[in-house]
SEDO-922958 format. One record per residue (C-alpha): chain; residue number from 0; x, y, z. Coordinates in steps of 0.1 Angstrom, whole numbers. Layout:
residues N
<rec><fise>A</fise><roke>NUM</roke><u>X</u><v>Y</v><w>Z</w></rec>
...
END
This chain:
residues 85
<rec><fise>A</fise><roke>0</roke><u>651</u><v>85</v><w>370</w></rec>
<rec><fise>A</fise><roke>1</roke><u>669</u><v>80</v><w>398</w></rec>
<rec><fise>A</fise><roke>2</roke><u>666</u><v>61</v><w>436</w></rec>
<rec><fise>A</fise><roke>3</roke><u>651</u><v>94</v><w>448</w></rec>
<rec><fise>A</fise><roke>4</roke><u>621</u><v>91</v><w>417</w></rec>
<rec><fise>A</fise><roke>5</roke><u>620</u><v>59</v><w>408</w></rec>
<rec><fise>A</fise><roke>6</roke><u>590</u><v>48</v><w>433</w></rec>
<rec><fise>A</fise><roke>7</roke><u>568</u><v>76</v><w>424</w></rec>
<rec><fise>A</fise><roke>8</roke><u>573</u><v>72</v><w>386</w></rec>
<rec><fise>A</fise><roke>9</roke><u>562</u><v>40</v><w>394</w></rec>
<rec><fise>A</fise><roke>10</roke><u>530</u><v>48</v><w>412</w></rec>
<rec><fise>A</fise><roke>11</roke><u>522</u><v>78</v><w>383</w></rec>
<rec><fise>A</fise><roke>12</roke><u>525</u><v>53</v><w>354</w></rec>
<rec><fise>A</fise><roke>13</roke><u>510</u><v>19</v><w>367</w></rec>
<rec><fise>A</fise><roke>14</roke><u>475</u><v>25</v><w>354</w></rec>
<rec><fise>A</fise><roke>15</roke><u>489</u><v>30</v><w>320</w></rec>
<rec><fise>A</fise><roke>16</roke><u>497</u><v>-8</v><w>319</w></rec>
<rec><fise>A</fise><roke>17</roke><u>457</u><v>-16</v><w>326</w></rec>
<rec><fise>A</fise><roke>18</roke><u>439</u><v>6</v><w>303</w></rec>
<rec><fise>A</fise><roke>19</roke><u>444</u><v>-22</v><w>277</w></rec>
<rec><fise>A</fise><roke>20</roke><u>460</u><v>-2</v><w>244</w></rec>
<rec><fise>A</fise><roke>21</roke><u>483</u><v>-19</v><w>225</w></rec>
<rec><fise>A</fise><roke>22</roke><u>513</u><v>1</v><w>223</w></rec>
<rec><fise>A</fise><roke>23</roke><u>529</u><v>19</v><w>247</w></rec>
<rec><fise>A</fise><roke>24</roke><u>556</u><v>46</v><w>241</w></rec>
<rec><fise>A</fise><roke>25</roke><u>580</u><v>65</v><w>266</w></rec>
<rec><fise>A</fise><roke>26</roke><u>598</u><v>95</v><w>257</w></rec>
<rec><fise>A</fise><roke>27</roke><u>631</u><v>94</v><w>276</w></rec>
<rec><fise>A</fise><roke>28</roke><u>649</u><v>127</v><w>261</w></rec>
<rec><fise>A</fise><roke>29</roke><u>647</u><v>144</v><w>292</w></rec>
<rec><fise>A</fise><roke>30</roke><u>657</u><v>122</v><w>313</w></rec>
<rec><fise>A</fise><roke>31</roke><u>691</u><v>141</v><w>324</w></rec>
<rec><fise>A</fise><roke>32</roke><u>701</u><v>118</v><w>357</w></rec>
<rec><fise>A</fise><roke>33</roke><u>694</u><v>81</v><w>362</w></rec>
<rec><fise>A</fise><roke>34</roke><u>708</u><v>54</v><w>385</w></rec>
<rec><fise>A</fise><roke>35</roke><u>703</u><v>15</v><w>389</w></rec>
<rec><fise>A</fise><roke>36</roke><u>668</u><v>27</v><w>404</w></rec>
<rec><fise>A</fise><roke>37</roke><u>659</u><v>38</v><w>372</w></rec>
<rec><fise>A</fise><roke>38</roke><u>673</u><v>11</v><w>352</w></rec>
<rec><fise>A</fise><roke>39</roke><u>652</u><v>-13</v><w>373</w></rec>
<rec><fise>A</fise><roke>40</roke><u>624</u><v>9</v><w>367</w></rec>
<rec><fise>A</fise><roke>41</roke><u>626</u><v>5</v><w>325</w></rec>
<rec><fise>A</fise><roke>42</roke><u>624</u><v>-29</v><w>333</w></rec>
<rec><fise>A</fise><roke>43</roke><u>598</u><v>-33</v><w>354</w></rec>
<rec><fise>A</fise><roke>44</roke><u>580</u><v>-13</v><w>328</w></rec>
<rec><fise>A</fise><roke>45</roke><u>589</u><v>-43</v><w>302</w></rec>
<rec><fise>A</fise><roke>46</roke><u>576</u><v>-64</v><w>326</w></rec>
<rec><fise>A</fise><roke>47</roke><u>544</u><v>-45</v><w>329</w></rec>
<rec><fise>A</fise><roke>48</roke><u>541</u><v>-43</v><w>292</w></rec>
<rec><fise>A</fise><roke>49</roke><u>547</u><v>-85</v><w>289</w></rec>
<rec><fise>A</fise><roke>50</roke><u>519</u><v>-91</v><w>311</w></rec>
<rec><fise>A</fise><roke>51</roke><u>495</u><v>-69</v><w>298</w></rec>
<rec><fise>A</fise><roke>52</roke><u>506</u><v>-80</v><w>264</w></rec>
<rec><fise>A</fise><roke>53</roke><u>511</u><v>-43</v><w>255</w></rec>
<rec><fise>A</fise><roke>54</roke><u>543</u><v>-33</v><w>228</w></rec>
<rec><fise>A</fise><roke>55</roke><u>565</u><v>-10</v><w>247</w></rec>
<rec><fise>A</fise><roke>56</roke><u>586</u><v>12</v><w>229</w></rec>
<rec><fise>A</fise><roke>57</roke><u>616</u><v>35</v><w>245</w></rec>
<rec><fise>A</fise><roke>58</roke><u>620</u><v>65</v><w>218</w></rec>
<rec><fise>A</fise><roke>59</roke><u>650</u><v>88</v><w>226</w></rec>
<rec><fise>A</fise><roke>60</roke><u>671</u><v>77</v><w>251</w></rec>
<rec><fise>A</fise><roke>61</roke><u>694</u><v>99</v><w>258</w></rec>
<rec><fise>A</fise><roke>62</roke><u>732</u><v>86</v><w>250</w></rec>
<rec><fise>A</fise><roke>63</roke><u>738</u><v>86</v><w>293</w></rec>
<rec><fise>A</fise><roke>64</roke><u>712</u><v>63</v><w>295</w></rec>
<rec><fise>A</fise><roke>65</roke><u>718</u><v>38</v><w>265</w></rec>
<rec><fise>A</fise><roke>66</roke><u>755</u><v>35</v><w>279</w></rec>
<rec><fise>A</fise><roke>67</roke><u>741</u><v>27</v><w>313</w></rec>
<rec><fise>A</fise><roke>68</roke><u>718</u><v>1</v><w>296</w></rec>
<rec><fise>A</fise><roke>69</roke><u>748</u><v>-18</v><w>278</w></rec>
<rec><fise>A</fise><roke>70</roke><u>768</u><v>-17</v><w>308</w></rec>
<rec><fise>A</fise><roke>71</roke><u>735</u><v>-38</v><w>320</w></rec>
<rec><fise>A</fise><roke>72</roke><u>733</u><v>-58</v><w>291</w></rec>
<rec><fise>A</fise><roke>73</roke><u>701</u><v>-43</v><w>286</w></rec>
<rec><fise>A</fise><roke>74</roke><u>711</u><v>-19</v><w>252</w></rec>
<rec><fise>A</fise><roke>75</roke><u>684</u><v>-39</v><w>232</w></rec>
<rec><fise>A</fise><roke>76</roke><u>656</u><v>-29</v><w>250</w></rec>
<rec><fise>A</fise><roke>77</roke><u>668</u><v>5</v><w>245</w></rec>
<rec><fise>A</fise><roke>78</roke><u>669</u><v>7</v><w>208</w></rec>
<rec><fise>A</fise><roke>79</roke><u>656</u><v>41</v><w>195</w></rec>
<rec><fise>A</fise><roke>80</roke><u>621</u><v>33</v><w>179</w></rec>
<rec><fise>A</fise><roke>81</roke><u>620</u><v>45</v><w>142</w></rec>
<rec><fise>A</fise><roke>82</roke><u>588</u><v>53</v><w>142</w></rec>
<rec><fise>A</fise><roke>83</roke><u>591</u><v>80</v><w>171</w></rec>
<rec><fise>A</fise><roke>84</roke><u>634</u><v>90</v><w>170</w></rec>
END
């Protein structure tokens, strides 16, 4: 999830956020590089997920990641779900 991906992830998850389920959750374990691009893209994914009122969950972010988000201030919407981890 990087500048270089970031766009096209974008693109190849948008519909997810308008086929009206409920919960939505994204695997991040193989996620092996990310950048600011693809910490703007988690976000924009909440964002998505607000105004669809779907329940986004992030399961298994890997530790690279979760140190990125609380560098951001972003760590809580991070947290390993339980239900998937």
């Amino acid at each position: 999830m990087t500048f270089a991906t970031a766009t096209q992830a974008l693109k190849q998850t948008a519909g997810l956020f308008k086929d009206g389920g409920t919960t939505l959750c994204f695997d991040l374990a193989g996620i092996e590089r990310a950048d600011s691009a693809g910490m703007a893209l988690l976000v924009e994914w909440l964002r998505l997920a607000q105004e669809a009122d779907i329940r986004l969950r992030y399961a298994r972010p890997p530790e690279h990641l979760q140190a990125m988000a609380r560098v951001s201030g972003l760590a809580e919407c991070l947290s390993p779900d339980p239900a998937t981890d």
